[in-house]
Structures are given as C-alpha cells and as structure tokens.
N, C-alpha and C positions, 0 to 999 in steps of 0.2 A: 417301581410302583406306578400304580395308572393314577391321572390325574382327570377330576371328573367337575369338569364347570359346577357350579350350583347355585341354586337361586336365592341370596338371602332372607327372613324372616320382612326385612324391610324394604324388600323389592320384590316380593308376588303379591300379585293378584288378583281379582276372578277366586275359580276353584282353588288353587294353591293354596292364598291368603286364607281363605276357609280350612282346609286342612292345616294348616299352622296354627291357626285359632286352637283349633280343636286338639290339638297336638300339646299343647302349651297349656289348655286346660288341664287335662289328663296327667300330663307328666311334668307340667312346670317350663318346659323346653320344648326344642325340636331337634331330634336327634340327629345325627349324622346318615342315621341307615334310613331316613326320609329324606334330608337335603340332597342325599347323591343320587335323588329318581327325581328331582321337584321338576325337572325339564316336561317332563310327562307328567302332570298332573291328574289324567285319569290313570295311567297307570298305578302310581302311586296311590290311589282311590282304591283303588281295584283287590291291591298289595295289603294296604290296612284292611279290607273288607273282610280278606284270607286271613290274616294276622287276628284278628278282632273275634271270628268266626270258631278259629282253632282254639285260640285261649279262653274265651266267655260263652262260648256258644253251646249247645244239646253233647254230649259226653259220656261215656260208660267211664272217664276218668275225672274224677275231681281236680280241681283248679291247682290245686298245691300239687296232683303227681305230672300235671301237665306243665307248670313250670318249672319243675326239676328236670322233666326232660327237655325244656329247652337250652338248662342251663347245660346241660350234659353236653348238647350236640353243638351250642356254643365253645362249650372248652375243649369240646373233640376237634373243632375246625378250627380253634386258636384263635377265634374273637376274644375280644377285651371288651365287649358291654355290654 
C-alpha cells in the first residue's frame, strides 16, 4: 500500500487551512480523499471545484440520480466512503 505524507487540519495554512475550514463546514470533517492531495493546495482547489461542479452544478441529471452514480462507481472501484 502507498503511503502519502499529509498535512494535518492543525498544521495548514494559507489556502489549505481555508479549504479545511470549508471542508469541516460542509461535511463536519476533512476527509481522507482531501488530506491525501493537501501538499498541493491549489490542486486540491481545483479537484473540489470539479467535484462541487459535477454534484451541484447545471444538469440534465438530478442530484439524487447523480449521487447513485457516484455511489456505483465508488463500489465498482472498491472504495469504502
């Protein structure tokens, strides 16, 4: 298994500590599939922008069939969250 440095909630900040803020608003936390990009904080910027865009954003799919298909290709790939 790869082992990927990451930057604690209590050790970014600048852009990062923003993005956590805002991370922690939303979902209570900061998830793992954020801490393992926090080195690159614009990418990780970048990453929620696509993330935020696909799920909330203009759609011929409604919200509910756009998160079943995430949940699909999540258990297709054998993620756990």
């Amino acid at each position: 298994m790869a082992w990927i440095k990451i930057i604690a909630e209590d050790e970014a900040d600048g852009l990062l500590a923003k993005i956590y803020r805002a991370a922690i608003a939303r979902a209570g936390k900061v998830f793992n599939i954020l801490k393992v990009q926090s080195n690159n904080p614009a990418a990780l910027q970048s990453s929620l922008q696509l993330y935020l865009s696909v799920l909330h954003g203009e759609s011929a799919l409604s919200r509910v069939q756009r998160e079943m298909l995430a949940v699909v290709v999540s258990k297709t790939n054998g993620c756990h969250y």
